[in-house]
N, C-alpha and C positions, 0 to 999 in steps of 0.2 A: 267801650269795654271798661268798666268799672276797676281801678286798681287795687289792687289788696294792701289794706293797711298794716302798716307795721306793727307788733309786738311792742308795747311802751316797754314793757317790762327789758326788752334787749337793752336799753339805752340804760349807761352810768347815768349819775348824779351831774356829772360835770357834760355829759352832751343834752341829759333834761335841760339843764343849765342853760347850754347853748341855745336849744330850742327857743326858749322864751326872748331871749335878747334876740333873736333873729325874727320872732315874731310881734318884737317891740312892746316886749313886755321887762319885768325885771327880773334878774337872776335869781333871784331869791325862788320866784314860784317855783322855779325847779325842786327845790328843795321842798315845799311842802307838798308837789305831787310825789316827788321819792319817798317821805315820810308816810303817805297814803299806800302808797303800793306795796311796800316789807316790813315797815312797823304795824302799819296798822291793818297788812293784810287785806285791803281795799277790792274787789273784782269790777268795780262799778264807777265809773266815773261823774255820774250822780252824786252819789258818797260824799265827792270830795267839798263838803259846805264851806269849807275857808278859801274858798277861790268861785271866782264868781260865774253867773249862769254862763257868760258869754265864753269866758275861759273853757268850762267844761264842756262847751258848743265844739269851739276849736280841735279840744282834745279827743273827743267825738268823733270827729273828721278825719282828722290825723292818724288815729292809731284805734287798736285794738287793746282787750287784753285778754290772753288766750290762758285763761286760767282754765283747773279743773272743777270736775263737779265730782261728788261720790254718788256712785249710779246706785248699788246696792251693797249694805252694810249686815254683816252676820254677825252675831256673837255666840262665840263661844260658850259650853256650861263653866268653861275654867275661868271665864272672866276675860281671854280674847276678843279680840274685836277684827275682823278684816273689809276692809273696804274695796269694792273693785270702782277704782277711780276711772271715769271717762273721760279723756284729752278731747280739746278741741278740736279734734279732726277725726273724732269717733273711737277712736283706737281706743283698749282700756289696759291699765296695767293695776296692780294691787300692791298695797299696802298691810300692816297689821301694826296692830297695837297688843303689845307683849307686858299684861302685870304683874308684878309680883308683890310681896309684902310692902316694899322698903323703896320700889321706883317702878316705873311706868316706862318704857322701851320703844319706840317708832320703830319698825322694821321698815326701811323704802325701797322702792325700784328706782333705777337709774334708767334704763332701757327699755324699750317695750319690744318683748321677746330677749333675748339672749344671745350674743355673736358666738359663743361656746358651746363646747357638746359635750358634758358630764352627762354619762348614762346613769345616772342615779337619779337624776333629777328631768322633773316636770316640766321645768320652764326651758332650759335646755331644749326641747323637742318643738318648741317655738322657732321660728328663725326672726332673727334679729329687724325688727319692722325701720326702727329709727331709735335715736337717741332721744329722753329727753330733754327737756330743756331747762334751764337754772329755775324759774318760775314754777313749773309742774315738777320739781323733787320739792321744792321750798314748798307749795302748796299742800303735798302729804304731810308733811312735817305736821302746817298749820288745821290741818282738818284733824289728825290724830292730838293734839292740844287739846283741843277742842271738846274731842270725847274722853281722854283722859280728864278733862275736869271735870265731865256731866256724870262720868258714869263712878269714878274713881277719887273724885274731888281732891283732886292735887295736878299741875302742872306736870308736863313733860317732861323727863327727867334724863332722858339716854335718846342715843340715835345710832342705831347700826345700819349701814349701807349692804344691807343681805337679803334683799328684795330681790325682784326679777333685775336680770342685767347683771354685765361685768364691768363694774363703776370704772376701772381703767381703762375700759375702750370707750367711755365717755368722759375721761380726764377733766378737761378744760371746764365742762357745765358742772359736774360734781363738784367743783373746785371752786366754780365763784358759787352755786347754792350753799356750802359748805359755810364761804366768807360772808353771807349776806346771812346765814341762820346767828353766824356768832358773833356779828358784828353789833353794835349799840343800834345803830339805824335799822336794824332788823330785830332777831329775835334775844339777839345778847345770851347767847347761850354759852358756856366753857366749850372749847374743841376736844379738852381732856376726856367730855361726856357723849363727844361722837368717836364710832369706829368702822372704820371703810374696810370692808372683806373684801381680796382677789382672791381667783384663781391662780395668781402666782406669774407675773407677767415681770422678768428682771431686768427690761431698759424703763420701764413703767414704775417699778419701785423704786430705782436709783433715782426715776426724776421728782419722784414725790418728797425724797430725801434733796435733793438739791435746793427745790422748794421752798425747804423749812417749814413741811406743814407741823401743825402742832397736834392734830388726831394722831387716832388708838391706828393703830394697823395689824389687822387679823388675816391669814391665811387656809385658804381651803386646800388642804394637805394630802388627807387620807392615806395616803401611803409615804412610803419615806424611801419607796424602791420601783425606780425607774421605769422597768417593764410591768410592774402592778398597776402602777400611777398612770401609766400610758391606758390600760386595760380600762383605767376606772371613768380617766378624762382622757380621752384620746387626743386632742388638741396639746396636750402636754408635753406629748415628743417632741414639739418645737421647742419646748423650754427644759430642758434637763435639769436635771435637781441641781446638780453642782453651782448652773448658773442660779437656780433659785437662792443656793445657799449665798453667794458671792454677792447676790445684789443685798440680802437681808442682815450680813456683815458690814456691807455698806450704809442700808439704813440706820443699824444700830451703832455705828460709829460719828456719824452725824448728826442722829438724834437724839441718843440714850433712850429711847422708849421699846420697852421690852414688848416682843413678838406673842400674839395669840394665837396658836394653830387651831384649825376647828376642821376636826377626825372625827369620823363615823367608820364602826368599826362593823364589815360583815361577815355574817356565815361564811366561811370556805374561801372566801376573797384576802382578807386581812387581820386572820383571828390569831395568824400561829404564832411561836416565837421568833421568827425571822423577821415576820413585820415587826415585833415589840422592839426585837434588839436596832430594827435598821430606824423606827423612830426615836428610841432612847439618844444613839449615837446621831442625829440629828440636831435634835433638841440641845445639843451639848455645844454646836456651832457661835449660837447667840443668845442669849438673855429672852426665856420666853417661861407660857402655861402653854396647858393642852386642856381644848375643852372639846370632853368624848360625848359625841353628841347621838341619840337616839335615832334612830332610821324612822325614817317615814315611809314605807311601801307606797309606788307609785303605780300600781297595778298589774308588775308581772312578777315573775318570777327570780329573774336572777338574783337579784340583791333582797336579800333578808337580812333582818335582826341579827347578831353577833349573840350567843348566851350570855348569862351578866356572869358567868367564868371567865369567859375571855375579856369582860369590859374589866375584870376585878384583875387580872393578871398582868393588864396595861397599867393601872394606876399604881399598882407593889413595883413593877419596874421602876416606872418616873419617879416614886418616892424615894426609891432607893438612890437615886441621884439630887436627891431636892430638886426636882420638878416639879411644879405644882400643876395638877391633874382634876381638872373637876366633869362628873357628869353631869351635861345640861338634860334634862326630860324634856323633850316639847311640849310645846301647849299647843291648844287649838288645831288638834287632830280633826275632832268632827265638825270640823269646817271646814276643813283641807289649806288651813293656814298655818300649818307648821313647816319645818327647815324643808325646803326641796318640792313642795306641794304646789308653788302659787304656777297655775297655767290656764286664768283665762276663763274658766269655766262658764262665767255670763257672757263670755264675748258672744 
């Protein structure tokens, strides 16, 4: 029975390291297979020309690397891009590349499928297949680069964690892809230019603030009143707002980095003034914006559009407080790669 090779990509620097000196080579080679695999984004161990035929025979042997591939690539008329990315073991999850004038945005998945059940959303209605791994977030990252220079002719600019998946129930892997996109031996990217969205999980935030990570932290909100919020995300009743609020006092007292809420606002659900007043008196907790984001219909009925009376009557509230309130418009509707849309479709 043939045994299955490991994943190079799992191993640090310092057990590559070990590798070599155990295989009575020098420590060093560690380091220039590391160098191959996150800087230079390597999937081929052919590739690696500064280590010699025999070396890459061994490595061969040894290991794998279970990168992705992008199975099929749509583009938007608005200048989006989404890729439905296929894992090494078949499974696909999706990506987007989000333009605008001034920067170029990664949208990634963390999960393939979703541990969560937000009834507004697409991916949600997936059930959660597996985590990914530090390697396949880092490789979206590196493929949307890629087409932001071909198509866009500039560099990756931003990285938001608002793919399929609830990047806190994947902690640990979002955490070193995170360290390895911004690290020098990777992609050297500022942290300040990535932002990791939950659904709002409060032993999971306080651990992110003990941390000391240095990313944006946005929240999927939508409502600011408990039986709403339950209605919208049902999985919610386990975390009551209060604790949300107490973990996000926590975060902001350890980190100073002020809170993104990302609210979508519907028909009949959270248009009136009791949503306005229960998000205003929210907002006033911790140092944040609110970014009122457009609906994407996922094919039934219940959740519709909000009128842009009701969008315009949220932002005259928060301003009345110096809240800063902006509406995001989606992109990349008619590719079904907008907020809440990604579910699979080529699967």
């Amino acid at each position: 029975m043939e045994i299955e090779k490991k994943d190079i990509r799992s191993l640090s620097k310092e057990q590559l390291r070990d590798f070599f000196v155990a295989h009575g080579d020098k420590a060093f080679r560690g380091n220039q297979v590391f160098e191959w695999l996150w800087s230079k984004a390597s999937h081929n161990f052919e590739d690696m020309t500064n280590v010699s035929k025999e070396t890459r025979l061994m490595l061969e042997t040894n290991f794998v690397i279970n990168h992705i591939k992008v199975d099929t690539m749509q583009r938007s008329e608005d200048g989006t891009v989404k890729n439905a990315v296929r894992l090494h073991d078949g499974l696909i999850v999706e990506s987007v590349l989000i333009p605008t004038n001034t920067r170029t945005t990664a949208c990634v998945s963390s999960q393939v499928g979703c541990s969560l059940d937000c009834n507004f959303c697409a991916t949600a209605r997936l059930k959660r297949m597996r985590n990914l791994e530090p390697g396949e977030i880092y490789d979206q990252v590196i493929a949307i680069d890629r087409e932001s220079r071909l198509y866009h002719n500039r560099p990756l600019s931003n990285i938001v964690f608002m793919g399929m998946g609830e990047p806190l129930m994947n902690y640990n892997n979002v955490l070193k892809a995170i360290t390895l996109i911004t690290s020098n031996e990777g992609l050297g990217m500022s942290p300040k230019r990535i932002t990791v969205s939950t659904s709002g999980i409060p032993k999971m935030i306080k651990k992110m603030a003990d941390d000391e990570v240095k990313f944006k932290l946005a929240v999927s909100l939508h409502s600011a009143i408990d039986s709403v919020r339950a209605r919208i995300m049902p999985f919610s009743s386990n975390f009551p707002l209060a604790d949300l609020r107490e973990s996000l006092e926590y975060w902001y007292q350890k980190t100073k980095c002020k809170i993104t809420y990302e609210y979508v606002v519907w028909k009949g659900i959270n248009d009136n003034q009791e949503a306005i007043d229960a998000l205003v008196k929210f907002c006033k907790y911790v140092p944040c914006k609110v970014n009122l984001i457009e609906y994407n219909p996922i094919d039934d009925g219940e959740f519709q559009q909000a009128s842009d009376e009701a969008i315009d009557n949220y932002i005259k509230a928060l301003a009345k407080y110096d809240i800063v309130a902006k509406v995001r418009r989606s992109r990349g509707k008619d590719i079904d790669a907008a907020c809440g849309q990604l579910a699979n479709k080529e699967a």
